[in-house]
C-alpha positions in Angstrom: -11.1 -93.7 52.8 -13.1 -91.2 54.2 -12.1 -87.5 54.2 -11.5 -87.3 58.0 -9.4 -90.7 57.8 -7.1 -89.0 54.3 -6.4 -85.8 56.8 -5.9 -87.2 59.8 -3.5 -89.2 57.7 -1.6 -86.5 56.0 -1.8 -83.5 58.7 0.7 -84.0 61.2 0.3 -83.2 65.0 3.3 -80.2 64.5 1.2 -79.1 61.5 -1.5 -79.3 63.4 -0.2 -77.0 66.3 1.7 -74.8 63.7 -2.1 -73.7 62.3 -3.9 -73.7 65.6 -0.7 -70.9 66.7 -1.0 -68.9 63.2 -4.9 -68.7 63.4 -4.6 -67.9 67.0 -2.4 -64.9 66.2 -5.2 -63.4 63.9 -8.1 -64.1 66.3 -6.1 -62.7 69.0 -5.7 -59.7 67.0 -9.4 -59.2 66.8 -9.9 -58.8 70.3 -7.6 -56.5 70.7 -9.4 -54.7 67.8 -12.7 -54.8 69.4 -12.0 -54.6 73.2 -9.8 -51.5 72.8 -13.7 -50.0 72.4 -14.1 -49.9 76.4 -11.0 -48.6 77.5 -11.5 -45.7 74.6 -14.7 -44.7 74.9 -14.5 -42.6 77.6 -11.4 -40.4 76.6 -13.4 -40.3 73.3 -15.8 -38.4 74.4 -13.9 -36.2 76.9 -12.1 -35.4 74.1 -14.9 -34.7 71.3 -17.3 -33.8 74.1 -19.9 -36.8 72.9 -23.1 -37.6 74.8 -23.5 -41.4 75.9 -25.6 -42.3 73.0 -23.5 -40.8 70.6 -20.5 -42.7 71.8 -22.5 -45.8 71.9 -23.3 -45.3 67.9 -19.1 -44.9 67.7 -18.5 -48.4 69.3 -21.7 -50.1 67.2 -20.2 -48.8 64.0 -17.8 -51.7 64.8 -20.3 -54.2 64.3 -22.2 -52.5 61.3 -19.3 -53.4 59.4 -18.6 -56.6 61.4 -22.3 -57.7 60.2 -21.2 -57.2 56.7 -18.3 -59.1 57.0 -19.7 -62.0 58.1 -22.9 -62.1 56.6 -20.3 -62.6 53.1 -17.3 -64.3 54.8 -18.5 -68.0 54.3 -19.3 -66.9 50.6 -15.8 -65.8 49.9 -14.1 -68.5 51.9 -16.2 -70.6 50.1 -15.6 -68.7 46.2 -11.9 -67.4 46.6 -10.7 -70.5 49.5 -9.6 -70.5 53.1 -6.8 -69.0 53.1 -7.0 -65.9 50.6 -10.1 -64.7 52.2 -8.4 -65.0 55.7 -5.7 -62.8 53.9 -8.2 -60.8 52.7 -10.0 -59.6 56.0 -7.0 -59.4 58.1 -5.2 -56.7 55.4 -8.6 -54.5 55.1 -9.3 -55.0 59.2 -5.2 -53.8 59.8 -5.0 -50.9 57.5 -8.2 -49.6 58.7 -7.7 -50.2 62.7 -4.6 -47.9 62.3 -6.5 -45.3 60.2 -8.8 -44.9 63.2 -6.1 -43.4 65.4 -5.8 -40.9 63.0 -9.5 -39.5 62.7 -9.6 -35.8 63.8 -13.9 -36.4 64.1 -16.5 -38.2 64.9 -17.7 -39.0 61.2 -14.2 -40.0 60.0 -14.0 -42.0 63.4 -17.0 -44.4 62.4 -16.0 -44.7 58.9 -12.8 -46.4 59.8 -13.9 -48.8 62.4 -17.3 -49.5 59.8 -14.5 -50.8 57.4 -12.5 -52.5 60.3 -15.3 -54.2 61.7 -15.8 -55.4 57.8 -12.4 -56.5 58.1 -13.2 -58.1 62.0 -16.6 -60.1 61.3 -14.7 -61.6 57.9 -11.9 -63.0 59.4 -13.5 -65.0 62.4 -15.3 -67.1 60.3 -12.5 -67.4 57.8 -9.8 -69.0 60.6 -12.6 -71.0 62.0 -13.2 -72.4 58.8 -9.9 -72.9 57.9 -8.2 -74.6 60.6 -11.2 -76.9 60.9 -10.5 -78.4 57.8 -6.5 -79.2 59.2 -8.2 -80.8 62.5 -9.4 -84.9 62.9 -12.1 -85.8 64.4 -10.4 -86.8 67.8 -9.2 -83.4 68.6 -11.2 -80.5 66.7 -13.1 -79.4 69.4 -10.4 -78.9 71.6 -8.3 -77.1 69.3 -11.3 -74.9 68.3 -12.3 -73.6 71.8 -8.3 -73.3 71.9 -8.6 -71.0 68.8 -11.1 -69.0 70.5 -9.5 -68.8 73.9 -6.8 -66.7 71.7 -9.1 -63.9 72.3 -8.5 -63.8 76.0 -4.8 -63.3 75.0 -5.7 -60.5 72.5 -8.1 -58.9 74.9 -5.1 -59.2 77.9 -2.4 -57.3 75.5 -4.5 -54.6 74.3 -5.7 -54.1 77.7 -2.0 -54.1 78.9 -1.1 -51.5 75.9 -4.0 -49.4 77.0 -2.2 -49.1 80.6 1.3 -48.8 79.7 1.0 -46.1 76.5 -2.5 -45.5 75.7 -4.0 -43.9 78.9 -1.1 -41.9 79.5 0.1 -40.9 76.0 -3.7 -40.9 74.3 -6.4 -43.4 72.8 -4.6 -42.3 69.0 -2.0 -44.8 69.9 -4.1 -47.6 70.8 -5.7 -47.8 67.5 -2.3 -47.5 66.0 -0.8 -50.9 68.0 -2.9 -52.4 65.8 -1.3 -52.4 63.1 -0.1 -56.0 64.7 -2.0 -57.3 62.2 0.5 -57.4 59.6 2.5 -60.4 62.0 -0.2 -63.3 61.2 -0.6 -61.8 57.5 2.9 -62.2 56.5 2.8 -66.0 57.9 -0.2 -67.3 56.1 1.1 -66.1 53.5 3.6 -69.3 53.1 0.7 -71.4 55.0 -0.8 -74.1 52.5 -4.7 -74.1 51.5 -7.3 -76.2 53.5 -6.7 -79.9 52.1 -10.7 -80.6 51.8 -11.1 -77.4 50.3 -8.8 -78.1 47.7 -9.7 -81.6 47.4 -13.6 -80.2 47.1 -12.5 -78.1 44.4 -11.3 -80.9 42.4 -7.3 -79.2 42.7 -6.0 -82.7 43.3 -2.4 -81.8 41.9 -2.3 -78.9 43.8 -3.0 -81.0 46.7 -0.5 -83.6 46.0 1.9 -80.7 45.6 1.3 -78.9 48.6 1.0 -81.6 51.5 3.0 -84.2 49.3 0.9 -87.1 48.9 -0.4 -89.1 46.2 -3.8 -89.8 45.9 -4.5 -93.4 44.7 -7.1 -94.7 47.3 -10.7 -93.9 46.4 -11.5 -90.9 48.9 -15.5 -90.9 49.8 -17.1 -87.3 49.5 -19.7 -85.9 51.5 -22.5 -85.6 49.0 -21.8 -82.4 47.0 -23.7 -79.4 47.5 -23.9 -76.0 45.8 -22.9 -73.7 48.6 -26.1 -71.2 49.2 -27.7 -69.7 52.1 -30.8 -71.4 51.4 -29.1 -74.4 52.6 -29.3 -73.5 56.1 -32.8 -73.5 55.6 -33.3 -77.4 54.4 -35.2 -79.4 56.1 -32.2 -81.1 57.6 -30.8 -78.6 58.7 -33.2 -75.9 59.6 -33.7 -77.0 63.6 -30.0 -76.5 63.6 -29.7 -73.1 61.7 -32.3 -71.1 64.2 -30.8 -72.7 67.2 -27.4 -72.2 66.5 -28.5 -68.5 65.2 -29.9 -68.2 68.8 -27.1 -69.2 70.3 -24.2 -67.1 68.8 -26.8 -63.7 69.3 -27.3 -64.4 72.7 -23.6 -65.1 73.3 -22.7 -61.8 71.6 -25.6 -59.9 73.5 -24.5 -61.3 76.9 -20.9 -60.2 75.9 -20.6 -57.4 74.6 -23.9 -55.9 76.6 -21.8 -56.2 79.8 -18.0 -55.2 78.2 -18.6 -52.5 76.3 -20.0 -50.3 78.9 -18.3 -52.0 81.6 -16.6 -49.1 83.3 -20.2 -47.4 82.6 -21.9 -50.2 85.0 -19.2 -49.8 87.5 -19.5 -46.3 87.7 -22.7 -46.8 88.8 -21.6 -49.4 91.2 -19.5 -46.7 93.1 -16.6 -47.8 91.7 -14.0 -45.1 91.2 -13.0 -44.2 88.1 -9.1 -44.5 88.4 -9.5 -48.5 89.3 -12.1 -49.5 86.4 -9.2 -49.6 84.3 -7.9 -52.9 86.4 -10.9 -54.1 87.4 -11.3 -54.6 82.9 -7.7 -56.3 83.1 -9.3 -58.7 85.9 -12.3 -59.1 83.9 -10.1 -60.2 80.5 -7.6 -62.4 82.5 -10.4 -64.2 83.7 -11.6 -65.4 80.2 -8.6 -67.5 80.2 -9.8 -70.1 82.6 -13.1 -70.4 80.8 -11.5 -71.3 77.5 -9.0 -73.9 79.2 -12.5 -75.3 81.2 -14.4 -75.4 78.2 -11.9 -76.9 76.2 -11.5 -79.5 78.5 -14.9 -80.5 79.2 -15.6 -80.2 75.4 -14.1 -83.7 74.9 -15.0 -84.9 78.4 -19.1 -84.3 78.7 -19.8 -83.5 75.1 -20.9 -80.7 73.5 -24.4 -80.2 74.8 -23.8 -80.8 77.9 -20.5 -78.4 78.1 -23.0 -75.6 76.9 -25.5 -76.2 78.6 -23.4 -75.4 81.9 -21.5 -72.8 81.0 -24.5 -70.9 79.6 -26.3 -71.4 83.2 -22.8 -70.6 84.8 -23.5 -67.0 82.7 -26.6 -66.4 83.6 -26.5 -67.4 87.3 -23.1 -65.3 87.7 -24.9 -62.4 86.2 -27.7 -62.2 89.0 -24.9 -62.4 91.4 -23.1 -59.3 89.9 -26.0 -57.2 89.3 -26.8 -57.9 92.8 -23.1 -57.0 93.9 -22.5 -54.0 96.0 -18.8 -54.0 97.2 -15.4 -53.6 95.5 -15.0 -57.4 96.2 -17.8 -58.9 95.4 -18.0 -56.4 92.0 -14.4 -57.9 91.0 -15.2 -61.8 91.9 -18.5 -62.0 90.0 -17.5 -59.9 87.0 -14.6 -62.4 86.9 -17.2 -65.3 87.0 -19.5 -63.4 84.8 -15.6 -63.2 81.8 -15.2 -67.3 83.3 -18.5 -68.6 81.9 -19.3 -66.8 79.3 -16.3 -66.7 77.5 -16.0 -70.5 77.4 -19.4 -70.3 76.5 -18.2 -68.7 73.8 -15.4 -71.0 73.0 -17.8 -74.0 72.8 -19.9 -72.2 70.3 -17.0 -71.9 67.6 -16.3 -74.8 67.9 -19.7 -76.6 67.9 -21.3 -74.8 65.1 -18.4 -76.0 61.7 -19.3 -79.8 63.4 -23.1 -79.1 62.4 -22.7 -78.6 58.7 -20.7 -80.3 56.1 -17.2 -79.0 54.6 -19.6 -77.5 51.4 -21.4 -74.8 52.8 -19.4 -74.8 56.3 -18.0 -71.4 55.6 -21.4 -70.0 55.0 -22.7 -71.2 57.9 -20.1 -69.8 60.2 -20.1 -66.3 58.2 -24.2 -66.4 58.7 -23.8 -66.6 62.3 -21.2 -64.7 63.0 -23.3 -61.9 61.0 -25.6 -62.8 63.3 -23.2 -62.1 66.0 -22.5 -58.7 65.1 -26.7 -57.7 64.7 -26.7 -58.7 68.5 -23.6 -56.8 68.8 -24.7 -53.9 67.5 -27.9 -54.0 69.8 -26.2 -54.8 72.8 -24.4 -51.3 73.6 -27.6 -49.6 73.3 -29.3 -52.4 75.6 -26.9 -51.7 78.2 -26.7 -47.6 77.6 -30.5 -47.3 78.3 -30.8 -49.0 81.6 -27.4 -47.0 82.3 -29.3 -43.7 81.7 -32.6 -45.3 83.6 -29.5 -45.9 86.6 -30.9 -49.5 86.9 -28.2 -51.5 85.4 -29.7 -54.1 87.9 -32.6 -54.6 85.8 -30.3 -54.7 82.7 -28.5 -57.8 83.6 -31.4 -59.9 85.0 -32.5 -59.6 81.3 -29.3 -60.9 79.9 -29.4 -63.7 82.6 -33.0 -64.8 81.6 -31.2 -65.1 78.1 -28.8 -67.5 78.7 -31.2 -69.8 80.7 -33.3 -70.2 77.5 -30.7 -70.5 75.0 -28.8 -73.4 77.0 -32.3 -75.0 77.2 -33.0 -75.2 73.9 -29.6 -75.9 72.6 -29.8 -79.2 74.6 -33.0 -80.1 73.7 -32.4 -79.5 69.8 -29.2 -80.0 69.0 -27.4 -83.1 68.2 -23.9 -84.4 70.1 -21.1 -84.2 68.1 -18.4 -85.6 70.4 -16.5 -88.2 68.5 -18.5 -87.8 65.0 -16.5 -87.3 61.6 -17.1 -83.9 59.7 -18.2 -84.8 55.7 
């Protein structure tokens, strides 16, 4: 029996749905600890009378630590298992979040959301990596872009927060809120380890303990390989590392280049001030149909495919809203803009664990999500300079152009996985 057929056997569908709404809780609590960056920013620097570039090294501090985080998270998950090193990240990224909304400076300001962001860029990789190893092969992709649509959710509370308390009591208490972290901490907790990490390890009691099964078929595993960055880097797999490491910069680029100074780009769009506040809410509601697409298509059309339009859906929409002049027009493409590109998103969490096997599959997702947070740190600063150059237009054509190449050379270079097992 293969390792796919022994959990698809001992993993029930509840159990199943049970992890997919316990990891969705902590990856919905990471966009709410990212994207409370744009609806902050500005009452930030009213407040500590910051110039734009200063505030854009306050919201790239996030992904200095984020970088950290998950340049290391597949090692841990890998070293210390699934689900301590989810419990890890989401108790350092939690303690530190509500720290922030107590920095009286600048200085104090980025050393909290450095160690946050540590805490951010961990634990992505960490719940990727460990519900994967819960899913069968039937159903993993749609559960994964599932997983990531959670951020939608996280993004739609914090921006509903923001509204309600923090604009009208202070940006303090948004940073405070998230102290929500603690919810999906306590419940893992009491969740079980991933089965083919266990199994991997050689823990078969544990195993037949936890998920109460005893083993006595012969269970086939993948070949077994010491877990190292230099295997991204085989021959084997090499094609697949710098295209997938394409992908997931590009997707953060695109992202957080247009999000994290979106009110700064509307601004310059005429848009007044006191509505840029909705017009985010919109813009985060609208991620929710690109996840439910994606994760649809995902088992429809395939992987390659599924990216391959929604990355051309991004760039496309993109023109269109740099090109936008109107209140209307502004709000419909920057809804398209959230629509494509977050389920562009959605399909690269879940594409990228199907590319590696179970031994080094943590590293691979920490790698890129590392990745993630480089481009992530770039983008604000990307986005700030044609803001101060007031050709934002320019700007976005450049993330468009982006997205066109990256699709391309995803589907040239990277293999289907629709229907394949995971070793």
């Amino acid at each position: 029996m293969t390792l796919d057929a022994l959990i698809e056997k001992i993993i029930s569908k509840n159990q199943r749905k049970f992890m997919l709404f316990i990891t969705a809780l902590g990856w919905a609590f990471v966009a709410s600890g990212i994207m409370v960056l744009p609806f902050t920013q500005k009452m930030i620097m009213n407040e500590w009378h910051l110039s734009r570039v200063f505030a854009t090294t306050l919201s790239s501090s996030t992904f200095i630590g984020m970088f950290l985080g998950a340049l290391i998270a597949g090692l841990i998950s890998d070293f210390i298992g699934r689900k301590n090193a989810s419990l890890l990240f989401l108790i350092i990224a939690s303690t530190f979040s509500v720290l922030t909304g107590f920095s009286s400076n600048p200085t104090l300001f980025i050393i909290f959301r450095i160690i946050s962001g540590f805490g951010f860029g961990g634990l992505l990789p960490a719940l990727n990596t460990y519900l994967t190893e819960f899913l069968n092969t039937s159903i993993r992709g749609k559960y994964l872009v599932l997983l990531e649509s959670s951020w939608a959710l996280g993004s739609i509370m914090i921006a509903l927060f923001h509204i309600i308390i923090g604009r009208n009591f202070g940006w303090k208490y948004d940073y405070m809120f998230l102290s929500i972290g603690l919810i999906p901490f306590l419940i893992i907790l009491y969740l079980p380890e991933s089965p083919k990490y266990l199994l991997l390890k050689n823990k078969n009691k544990k195993f037949e303990k936890l998920f109460k099964y005893t083993l006595n078929e012969k269970i086939i595993f993948p070949k077994s390989t010491k877990s190292s960055i230099k295997n991204l880097f085989e021959k084997k797999y090499l094609s697949k590392t710098l295209n997938v490491w394409l992908l997931w910069f590009v997707m953060s680029f695109g992202y957080y280049g247009v999000f994290i100074w979106f009110k700064g780009i509307l601004a310059q769009k005429g848009i007044s001030i006191i509505k840029t506040d909705w017009y985010l809410f919109y813009m985060y509601l609208a991620q929710l149909p690109g996840y439910l697409l994606a994760a649809f298509l995902i088992e429809k059309i395939g992987r390659r495919k599924s990216i391959l339009l929604f990355t051309f859906g991004t760039g496309i929409s993109s023109i269109l809203f740099a090109f936008a002049n109107t209140n209307v027009t502004v709000l419909l493409y920057s809804m398209v803009v959230s629509i494509f590109c977050m389920g562009a998103w959605g399909l690269t969490y879940a594409y990228t664990p199907e590319l590696y096997p179970t031994s080094f599959r943590g590293t691979a997702n920490g790698t890129s999500g590392s990745i993630t947070r480089l481009s992530g740190f770039l983008a604000p600063y990307y986005t700030a300079y044609f803001l101060e150059k007031n050709n934002i237009m320019i700007g976005l054509i450049g993330i468009s152009l982006l997205f066109f190449i990256t699709g391309t050379l995803n589907y040239i270079f990277l293999p289907e996985t629709l229907n394949k097992e995971v070793n």
